[in-house]
N, C-alpha and C positions, 0 to 999 in steps of 0.2 A: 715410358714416361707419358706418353699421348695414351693408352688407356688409364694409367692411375690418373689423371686429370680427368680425363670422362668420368670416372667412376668419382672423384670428386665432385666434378661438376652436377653431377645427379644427386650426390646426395645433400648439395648444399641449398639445391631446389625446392629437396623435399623436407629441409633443415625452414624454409623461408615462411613464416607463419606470421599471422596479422598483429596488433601490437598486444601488451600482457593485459589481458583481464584485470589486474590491479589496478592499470592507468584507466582501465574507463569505469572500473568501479569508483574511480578519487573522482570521477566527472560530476558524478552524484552531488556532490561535497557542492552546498552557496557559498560563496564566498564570504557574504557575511548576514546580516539582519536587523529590520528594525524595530529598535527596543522603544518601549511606554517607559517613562522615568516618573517619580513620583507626582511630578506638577502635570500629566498626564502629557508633555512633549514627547514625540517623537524624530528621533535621529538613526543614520545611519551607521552601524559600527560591525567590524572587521569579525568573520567568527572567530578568530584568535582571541578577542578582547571579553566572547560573550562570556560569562561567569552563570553559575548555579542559582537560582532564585531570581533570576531575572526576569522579566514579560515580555517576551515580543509579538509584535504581529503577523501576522502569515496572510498571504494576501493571494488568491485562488488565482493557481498555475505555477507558484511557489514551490519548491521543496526547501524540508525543513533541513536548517543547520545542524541541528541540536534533538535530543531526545527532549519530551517535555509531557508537560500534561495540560488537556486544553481548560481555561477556566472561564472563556464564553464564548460566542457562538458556533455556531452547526455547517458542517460542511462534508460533501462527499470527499473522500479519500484513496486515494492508490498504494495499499498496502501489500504489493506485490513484491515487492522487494526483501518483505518480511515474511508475508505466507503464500505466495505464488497463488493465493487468489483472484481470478480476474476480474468481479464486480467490486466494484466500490464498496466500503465501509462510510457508516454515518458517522459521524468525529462532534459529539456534546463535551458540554462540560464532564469533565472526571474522567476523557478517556485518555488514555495516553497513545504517544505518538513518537517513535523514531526518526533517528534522522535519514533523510534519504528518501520518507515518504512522501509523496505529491500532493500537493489539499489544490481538488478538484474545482469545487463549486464555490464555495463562500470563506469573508474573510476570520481569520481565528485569534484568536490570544491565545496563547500558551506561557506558563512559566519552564521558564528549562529547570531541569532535570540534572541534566549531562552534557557535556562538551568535551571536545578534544579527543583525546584518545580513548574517553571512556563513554562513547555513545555507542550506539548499535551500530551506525555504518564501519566507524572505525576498527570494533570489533572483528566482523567481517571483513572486511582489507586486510587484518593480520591470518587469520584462518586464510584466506587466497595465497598472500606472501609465504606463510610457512607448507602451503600444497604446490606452491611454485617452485619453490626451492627444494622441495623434495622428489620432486619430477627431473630437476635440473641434476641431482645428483646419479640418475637411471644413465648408468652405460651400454651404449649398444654393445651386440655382439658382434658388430666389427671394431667398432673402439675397444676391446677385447683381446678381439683376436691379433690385433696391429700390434697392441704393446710387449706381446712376448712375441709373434713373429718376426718385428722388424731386428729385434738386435740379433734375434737367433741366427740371420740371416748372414747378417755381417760377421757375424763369430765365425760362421762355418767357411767363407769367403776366406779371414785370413787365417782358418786351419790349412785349409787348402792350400794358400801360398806358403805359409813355412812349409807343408808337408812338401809338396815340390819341390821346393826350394832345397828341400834337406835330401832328397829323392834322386834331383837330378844332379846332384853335385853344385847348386847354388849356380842354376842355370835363370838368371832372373826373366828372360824372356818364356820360357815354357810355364812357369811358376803363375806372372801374371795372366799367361794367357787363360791357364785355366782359373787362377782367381776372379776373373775376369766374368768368363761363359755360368760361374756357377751362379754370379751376382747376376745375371740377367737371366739366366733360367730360373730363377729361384723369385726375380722380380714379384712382388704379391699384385700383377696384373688382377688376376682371377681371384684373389681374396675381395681388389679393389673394387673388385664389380661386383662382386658374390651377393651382395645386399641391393646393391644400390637398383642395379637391373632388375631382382626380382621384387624391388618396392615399385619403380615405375612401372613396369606391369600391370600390377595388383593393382595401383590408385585410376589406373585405365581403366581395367574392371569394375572396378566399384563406380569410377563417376560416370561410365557406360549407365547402371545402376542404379543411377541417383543419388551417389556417396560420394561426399567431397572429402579425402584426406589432409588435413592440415599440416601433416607433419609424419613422417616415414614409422618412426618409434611407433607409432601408435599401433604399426602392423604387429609388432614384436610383443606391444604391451597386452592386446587381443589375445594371444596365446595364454591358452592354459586358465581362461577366466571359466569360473567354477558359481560363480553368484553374478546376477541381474538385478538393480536398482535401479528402480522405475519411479519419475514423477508424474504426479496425476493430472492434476491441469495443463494443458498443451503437449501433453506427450500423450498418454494413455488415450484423452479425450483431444479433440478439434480445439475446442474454446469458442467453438460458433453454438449460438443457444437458438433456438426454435422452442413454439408453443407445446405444449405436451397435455393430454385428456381431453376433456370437455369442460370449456372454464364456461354456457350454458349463455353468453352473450349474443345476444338477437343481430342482424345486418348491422340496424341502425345505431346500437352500443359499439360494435367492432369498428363501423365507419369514426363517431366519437371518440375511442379510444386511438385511431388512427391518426387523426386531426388533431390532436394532444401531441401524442407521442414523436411526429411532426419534427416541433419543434425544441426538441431533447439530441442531446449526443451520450444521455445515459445508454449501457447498453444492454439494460428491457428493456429501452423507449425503441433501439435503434432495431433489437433483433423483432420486436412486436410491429413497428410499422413496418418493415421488411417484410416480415409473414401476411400480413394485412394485404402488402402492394402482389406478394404473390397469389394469394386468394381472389383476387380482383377485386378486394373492399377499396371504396374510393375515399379519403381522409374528408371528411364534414368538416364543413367554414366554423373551426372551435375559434370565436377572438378572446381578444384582450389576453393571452397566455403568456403564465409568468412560470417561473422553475424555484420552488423553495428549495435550499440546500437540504439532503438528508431528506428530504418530505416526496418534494413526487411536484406536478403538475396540475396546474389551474388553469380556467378558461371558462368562458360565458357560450353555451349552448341555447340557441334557440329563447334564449331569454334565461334559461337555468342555469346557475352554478354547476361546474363537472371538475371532477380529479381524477387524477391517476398518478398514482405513488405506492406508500405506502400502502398497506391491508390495513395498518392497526391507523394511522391518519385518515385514508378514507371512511373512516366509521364501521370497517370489519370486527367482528368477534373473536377471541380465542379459537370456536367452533369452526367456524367460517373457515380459518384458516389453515386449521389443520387437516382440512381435509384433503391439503394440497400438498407436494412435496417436493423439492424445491427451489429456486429461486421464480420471486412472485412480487406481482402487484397487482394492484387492483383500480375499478372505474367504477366513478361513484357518479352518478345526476339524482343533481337533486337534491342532495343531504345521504340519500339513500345507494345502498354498493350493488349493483348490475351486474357486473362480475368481477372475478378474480381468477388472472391468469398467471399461468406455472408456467415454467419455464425447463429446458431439458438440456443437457451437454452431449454432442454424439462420440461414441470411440471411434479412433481411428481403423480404416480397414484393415482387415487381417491381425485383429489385436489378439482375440480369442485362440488363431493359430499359431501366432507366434508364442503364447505363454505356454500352449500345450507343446510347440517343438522343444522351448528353452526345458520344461520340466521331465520331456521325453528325454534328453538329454543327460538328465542326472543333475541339472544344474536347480541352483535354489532363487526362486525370483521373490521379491518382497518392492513393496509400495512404499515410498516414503511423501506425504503429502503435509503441507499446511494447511490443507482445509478441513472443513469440520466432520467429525468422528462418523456422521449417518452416509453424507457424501462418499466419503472415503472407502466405508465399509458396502457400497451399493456397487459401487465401480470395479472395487476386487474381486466382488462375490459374481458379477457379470462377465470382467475378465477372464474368471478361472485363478483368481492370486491366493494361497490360502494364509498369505503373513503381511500385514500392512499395519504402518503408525500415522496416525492424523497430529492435526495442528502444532507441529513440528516447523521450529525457526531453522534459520542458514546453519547455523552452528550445531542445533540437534542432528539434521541430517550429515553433515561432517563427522559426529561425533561416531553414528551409526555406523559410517561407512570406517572410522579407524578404528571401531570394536572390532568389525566384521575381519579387517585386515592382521590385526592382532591374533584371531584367531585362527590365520592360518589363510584364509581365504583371499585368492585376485577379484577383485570387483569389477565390472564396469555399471556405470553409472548413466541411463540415459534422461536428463533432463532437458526444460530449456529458459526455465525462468532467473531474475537476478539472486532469488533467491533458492537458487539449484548452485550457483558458479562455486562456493567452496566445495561443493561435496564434487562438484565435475571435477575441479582442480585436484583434491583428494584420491579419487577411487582410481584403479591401477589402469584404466584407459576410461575413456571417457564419448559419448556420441551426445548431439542435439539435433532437434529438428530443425528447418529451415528458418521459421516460424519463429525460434525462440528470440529472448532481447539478445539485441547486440555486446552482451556479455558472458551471458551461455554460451551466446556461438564462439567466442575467445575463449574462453575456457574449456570447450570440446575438443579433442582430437578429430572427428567426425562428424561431420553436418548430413545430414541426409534431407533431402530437397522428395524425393518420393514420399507419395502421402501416407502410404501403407505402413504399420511396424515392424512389418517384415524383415525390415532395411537392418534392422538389428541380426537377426541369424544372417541376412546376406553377407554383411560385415564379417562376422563371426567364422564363416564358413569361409572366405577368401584368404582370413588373415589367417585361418590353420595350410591351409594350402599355400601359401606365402611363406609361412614357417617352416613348412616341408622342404620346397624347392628351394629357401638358404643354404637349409644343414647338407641337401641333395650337392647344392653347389661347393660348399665347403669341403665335400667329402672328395669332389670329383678335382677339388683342389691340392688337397691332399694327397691324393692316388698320384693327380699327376705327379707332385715332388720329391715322391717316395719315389716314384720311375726314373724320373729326369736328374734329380740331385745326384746318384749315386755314379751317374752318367756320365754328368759334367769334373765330378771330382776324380773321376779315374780318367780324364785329358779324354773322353771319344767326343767331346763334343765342340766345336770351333763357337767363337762370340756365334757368328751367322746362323748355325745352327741352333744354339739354344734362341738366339731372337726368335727364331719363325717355331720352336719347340712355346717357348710362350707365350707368343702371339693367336698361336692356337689353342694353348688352355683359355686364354680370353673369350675367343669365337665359341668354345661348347659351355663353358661356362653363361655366358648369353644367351645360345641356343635352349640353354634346359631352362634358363627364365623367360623367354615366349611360352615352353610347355606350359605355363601356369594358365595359359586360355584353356588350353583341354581339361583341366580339374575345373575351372569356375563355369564352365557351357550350364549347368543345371544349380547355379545360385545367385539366377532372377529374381525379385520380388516379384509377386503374383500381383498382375495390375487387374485395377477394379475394372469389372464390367462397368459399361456404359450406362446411366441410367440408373446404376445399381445405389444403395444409400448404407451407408455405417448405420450400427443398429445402434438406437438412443439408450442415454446414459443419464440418470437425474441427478441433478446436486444437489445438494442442503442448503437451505436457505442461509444468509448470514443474520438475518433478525431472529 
């Protein structure tokens, strides 16, 4: 009883995971909104009550209730939750807008679209719910193995008393005694623990590692994955952007653009004064600085008008701009544009090696991103990926990963955006980085907190070795009962003896789940040199 309760206990540990990614994607969800009514008042009302053709206002820091289209003014936006993009979109009249996404900078009107169950967030919560419950449905292989061993058990227990019983002349003391010795040699000690020991192990190794397990399944779900789905922004690449080329701006322009950029929490403004303060450029006394939504940054230089924003605002050209690749803004004094800096995404280290181990392997890796088709396609071709799809919602990639599955194939999925959680929810085990939103990481099985991608084959490599040492444990379970059973039921064995007979299948069965340190000694992520830098990665602009 004291080991089936440990082996309990363990596995209720590794059972213990953070609350469902559905409840913090309903977090999303405002409560309600406030609507313009024809006499141009505005009030507060319930988003239950909002209805289709309505106007409401959105007011920067807001997320929307509702899907909608905006019909005046301009505001940065966080459409992350729909394309895992991490710079802002410009939001004018005529764009549309889901719900769930953040309006940044300025206030908007919108007419709704959609409410209730038929917006885009809510769509999403039902894809999460039906990947939840389809996960819920995954029986382990000790939940398995209990439901036909335990009655098998008990059958054989009262074979053995009638057989006695009929054996010794209806001697009921001999009868139970060995009814008795077969029911505790036969105890699934060793089945109990078969799992549970060689997951706590594993999740040893792995968060040695930098891999946090959320949940034991996930060892099991690991096994036999044949395909790798990868998201681009924050997994493939950092999401930290640095300058890239010669954007051809003199001290005195960099210093300007520094004193601008100042005072932005955009993030060009925040990664370019960053670069700026590392170069030892000192920010210039830019005054009077205001932040247009969507546009970019003003201020009085030196007695001159100066911008930084937009290319096409600052009075850049088509030319101009193309000569840049992507995401960019530009500094103007003057009326006139001084430069135009590009901006770059770095990969994560060890990304290149890991896609070359996963394809050595036999295994087939594919990109699934929301970002834009040039981006998308610079980053696989740097990677080493030769299958990847761009500007793909929550639901395309879902949709991806239950083609993939339909045909045959276990997926795992490593993303870490809100608009990764149904496909993490979906695919047959799932990993995110440390980095991702607080919904990815709910929806992972796997967090890896190491910076490297590597952490993917690490995983990979532990949970087949984790796999090994169950069936090694079950088999050594087995063997024992085939020995011990046939023991007990021909009366050689007293209760005392088969106790310390199972008590010992317990101790090697445990013993051979420590051996799982000597399979994982050589499946460390390779840590970065000191000094050393991820090799840069350019995106696509979103203009």
């Amino acid at each position: 009883l004291f080991f089936l309760l440990v082996g309990r206990y363990l596995d209720h540990m590794m059972r213990d995971r953070a609350r469902s990614a559905v409840t913090r994607l309903l977090s999303l969800n405002a409560a309600g909104a406030t609507i313009i009514d024809d006499d141009g008042e505005q009030k507060f009302i319930a988003v239950a009550d909002l209805q289709p053709g309505m106007i409401i206002q959105v007011a920067a820091g807001e997320r929307l209730p509702v899907d909608g289209i905006v019909i005046s003014g301009l505001s940065d936006t966080d459409r992350s939750i729909v394309t895992g993009e991490s710079l802002p979109y410009t939001s004018g009249p005529g764009a549309s807008l889901e719900a769930g996404v953040l309006n940044l900078t300025g206030p908007l009107k919108i007419r709704v679209t959609a409410t209730g169950s038929n917006t885009f967030l809510a769509g999403v919560v039902r894809l999460m719910e039906a990947a939840e419950q389809g996960k819920a449905k995954y029986m382990r292989i000790a939940d398995r193995a209990a439901q036909i061993y335990a009655p098998a058990v008990h059958l054989l227990a009262a074979a053995t008393f009638l057989f006695w019983l009929w054996w010794s002349g209806g001697d009921w003391h001999a009868s139970l005694v060995a009814a008795i010795s077969v029911l505790i040699i036969t105890c699934p000690c060793a089945l109990g623990l078969a799992v549970p020991a060689v997951q706590i192990v594993a999740s040893g190794l792995l968060f040695q590692r930098g891999i946090l397990v959320k949940d034991g399944a996930v060892l099991e779900q690991m096994t036999g994955i044949d395909t790798v789905v990868f998201d681009m922004t924050g997994t493939l690449t950092t999401g930290e952007l640095s300058l890239a080329g010669d954007h051809g701006a003199s001290k005195e322009e960099m210093s300007v653009a520094a004193g601008l950029a100042a005072g932005s929490t955009h993030p060009l403004a925040v990664a370019l004064f960053r670069q700026m303060q590392a170069s030892g450029i000192r920010p210039a006394p830019v005054k009077k600085i205001k932040e247009l939504p969507g546009e970019g940054l003003t201020g009085i230089y030196d007695g001159k008008p100066v911008k930084l924003g937009d290319p096409q605002w600052c009075g850049a050209t088509g030319s101009d701009v193309q000569r840049f690749d992507g995401p960019r803004t530009a500094l103007a004094i003057d009326g006139k544009v001084a430069a135009i800096f590009s901006f770059e995404y770095r990969l994560r280290p060890a990304v290149r090696k890991t896609i070359a181990s996963l394809t050595g392997q036999g295994m087939k890796v594919i990109l699934l991103s929301g970002d834009h088709e040039d981006a998308v396609a610079h980053v696989a071709q740097r990677a080493g990926i030769d299958e990847w799809k761009s500007r793909l919602k929550p639901q395309d990639k879902a949709a991806c990963i239950a083609k993939l599955q339909a045909g045959g194939a276990k997926v795992l999925m490593v993303g870490d955006g809100i608009n990764d959680a149904p496909a993490l929810a979906a695919a047959s085990a799932s990993m995110a980085p440390s980095s991702a939103s607080d919904i990815g990481r709910t929806a992972a099985g796997l967090v890896f907190t190491a910076p490297g991608l590597d952490a993917v084959t690490t995983a990979l490599k532990i949970s087949r070795a984790a796999n090994r040492h169950v069936k090694q444990n079950f088999a050594l379970a087995i063997l024992y009962n085939l020995i011990a059973v046939p023991v007990a039921i021909a009366g050689l064995a007293t209760p005392l003896v088969a106790a310390i007979a199972m008590s010992s299948s317990s101790i090697i069965v445990t013993a051979n789940a420590l051996r799982l340190r000597l399979a994982a000694k050589d499946a460390s992520p390779q840590k970065q040199k000191r000094g050393s830098a991820a090799p840069l990665i350019t995106a696509a602009s979103d203009t």
